[in-house]
N, C-alpha and C positions, 0 to 999 in steps of 0.2 A: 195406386195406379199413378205412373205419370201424368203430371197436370194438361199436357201438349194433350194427353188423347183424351179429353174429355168433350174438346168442340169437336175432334173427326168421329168420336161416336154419336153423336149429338147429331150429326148431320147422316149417319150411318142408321139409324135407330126406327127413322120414317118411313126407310124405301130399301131397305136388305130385307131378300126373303127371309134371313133366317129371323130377325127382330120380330118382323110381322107373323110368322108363325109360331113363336114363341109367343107372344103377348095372346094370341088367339087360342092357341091350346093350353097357355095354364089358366088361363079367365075361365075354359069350360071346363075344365078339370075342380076350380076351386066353387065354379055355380053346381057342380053335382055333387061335392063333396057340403055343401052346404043345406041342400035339399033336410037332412035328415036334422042340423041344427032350426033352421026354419028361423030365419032372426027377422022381421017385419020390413026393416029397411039394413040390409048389413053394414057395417061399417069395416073397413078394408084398413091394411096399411102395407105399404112396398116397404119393406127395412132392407135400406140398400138400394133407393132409389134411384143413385147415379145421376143423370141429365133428364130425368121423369119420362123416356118413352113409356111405360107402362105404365105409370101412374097417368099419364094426359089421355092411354086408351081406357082406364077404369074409370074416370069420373065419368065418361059416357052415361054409364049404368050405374056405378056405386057410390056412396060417400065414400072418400078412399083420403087418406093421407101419405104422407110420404118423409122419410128422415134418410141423412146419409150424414156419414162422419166428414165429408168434405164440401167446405165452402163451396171450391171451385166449380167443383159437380153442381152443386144446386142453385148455381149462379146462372146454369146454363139454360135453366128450368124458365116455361113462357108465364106470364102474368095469368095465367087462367089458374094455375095453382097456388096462388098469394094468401097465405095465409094457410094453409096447408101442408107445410114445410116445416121439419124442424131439424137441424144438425147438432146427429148424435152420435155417438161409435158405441155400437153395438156389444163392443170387449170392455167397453165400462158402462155397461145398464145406461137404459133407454128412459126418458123421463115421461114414463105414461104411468099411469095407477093400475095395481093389478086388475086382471081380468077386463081389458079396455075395448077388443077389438074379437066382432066374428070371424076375422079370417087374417091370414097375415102372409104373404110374399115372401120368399128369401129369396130369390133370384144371384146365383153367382155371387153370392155374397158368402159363404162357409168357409170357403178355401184361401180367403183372406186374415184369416181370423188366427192365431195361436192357439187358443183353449175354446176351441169346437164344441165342446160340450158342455161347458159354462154359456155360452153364446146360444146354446139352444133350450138351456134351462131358464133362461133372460126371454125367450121368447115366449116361452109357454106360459111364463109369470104374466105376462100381458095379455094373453091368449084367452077368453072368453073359455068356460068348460064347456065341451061339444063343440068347440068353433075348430078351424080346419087352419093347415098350416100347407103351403103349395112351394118347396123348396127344389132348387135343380143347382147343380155342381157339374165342374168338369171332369171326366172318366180318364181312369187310364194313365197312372203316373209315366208310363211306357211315351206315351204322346205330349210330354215336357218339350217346351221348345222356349227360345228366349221371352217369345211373347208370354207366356204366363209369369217369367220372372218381372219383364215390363208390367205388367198389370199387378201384379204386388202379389201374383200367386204363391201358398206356402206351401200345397202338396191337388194332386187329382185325386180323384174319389173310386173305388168302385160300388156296386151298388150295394154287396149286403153290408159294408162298413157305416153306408149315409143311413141304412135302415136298423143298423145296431146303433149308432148314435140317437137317433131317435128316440129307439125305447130307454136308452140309460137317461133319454130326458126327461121318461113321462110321458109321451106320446104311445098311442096307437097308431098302427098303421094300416093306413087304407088301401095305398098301390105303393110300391117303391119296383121302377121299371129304369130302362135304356131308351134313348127315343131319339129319333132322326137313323134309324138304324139301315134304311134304304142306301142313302149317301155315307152310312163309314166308309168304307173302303173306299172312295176317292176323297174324303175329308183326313182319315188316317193315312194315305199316302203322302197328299200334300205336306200334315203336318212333321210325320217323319225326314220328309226332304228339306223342308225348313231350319228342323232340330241340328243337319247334318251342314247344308250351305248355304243357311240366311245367317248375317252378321250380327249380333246385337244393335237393338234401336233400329230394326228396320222391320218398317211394319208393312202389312199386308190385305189391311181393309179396302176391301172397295164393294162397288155396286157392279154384279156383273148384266150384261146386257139384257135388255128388256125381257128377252123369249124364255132366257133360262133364269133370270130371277122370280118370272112365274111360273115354270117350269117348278122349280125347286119348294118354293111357296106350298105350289098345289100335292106335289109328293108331302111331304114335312106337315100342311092340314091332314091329308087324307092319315098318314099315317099314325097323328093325334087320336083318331076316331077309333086303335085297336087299344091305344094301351089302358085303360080303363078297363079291358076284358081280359087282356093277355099281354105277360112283361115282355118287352124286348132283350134279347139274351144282347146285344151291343148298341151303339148307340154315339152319336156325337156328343150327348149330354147323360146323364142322371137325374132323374126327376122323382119325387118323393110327394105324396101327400097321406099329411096324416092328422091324427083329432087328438084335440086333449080330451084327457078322462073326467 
């Protein structure tokens, strides 16, 4: 990722509906997926922390750690995580002992990676047996637009590709669905008009006004609450969880 957009995510990450629904539905995605491991106190880890929004919502609740292959990224991170932090790149093995963690984050972090399935076999090496794995990618190489090149994007996902990757890791699969599926169609419009008339290096993050950033929040929750029971056939994201054996 360019280094410039690490303080405008950083500042994006506290108050965009979409962050805040993200960090809310895979914390309950990866607390239901853990039920069946039952660990006393779980221990978490975000691989691929970025500027720690998610990892500052899990110490709420969990022991949780956090690594990312960039300085700059974890530079941005508040004092509450100190010591908690370690910078690693996940394409050359992560320095934790096998079997370390109940559960483990990959948050947008696949599609940066060259050898995807080395990078997921690296995860499961850490991975607790029975512990759970809460992974989500961008959909839809069709929906390429400059911003995933800025972002150090190497390809989009769609869903049975993240869920064949899986099992050629070793994992089982618990859900591999689509999600935020209400808002495609005004998300996939946007980004196809982007792809066509935004320039490169011009970005498009912001906070949209008060009504529809909870607006957007409340749809993107509520619609958290199906995919555990039923996939969504599209989706602004890919989202995956699954257990090691």
């Amino acid at each position: 990722m360019e280094q410039y957009l690490f303080s405008e995510l950083r500042a994006m990450e506290e108050r965009h509906w979409w962050f805040m629904a993200r960090r809310a539905i895979l914390t309950r995605l990866m607390r239901k997926a853990l039920r069946s491991h039952k660990p006393e106190r779980p221990v978490l880890l975000d691989c691929g922390c970025g500027t720690g929004g998610m990892l500052r919502f899990l110490l709420h609740e969990f022991e949780a750690f956090g690594t990312d292959g960039s300085v700059v990224a974890l530079q941005q991170i508040g004092a509450e995580s100190s010591g908690r932090l370690s910078c690693a790149d996940l394409s050359r093995g992560l320095p934790f002992r096998d079997n370390s963690f109940d559960g483990i984050f990959l948050v947008e972090v696949l599609e940066h990676i060259q050898d995807e399935l080395e990078a997921l076999r690296e995860i499961m090496r850490i991975l607790k047996p029975g512990g759970a794995l809460v992974l989500t990618v961008p959909p839809f190489q069709c929906l390429w637009t400059h911003r995933d090149a800025s972002h150090g994007h190497i390809r989009r996902y769609r869903a049975g590709r993240a869920a064949r990757l899986l099992r050629d890791a070793g994992a089982d699969i618990i859900r591999v669905s689509y999600w935020t599926a209400f808002l495609f169609p005004l998300a996939a419009a946007i980004r196809i008009w982007q792809g066509r008339f935004h320039a490169a290096g011009e970005e498009d993050l912001f906070v949209p006004p008060n009504f529809l950033n909870s607006l957007f929040y409340r749809i993107t929750l509520a619609e958290g609450l199906v995919i555990p029971w039923l996939p969504l056939p599209f989706g602004i994201s890919v989202v995956a969880v699954a257990r090691k054996k």
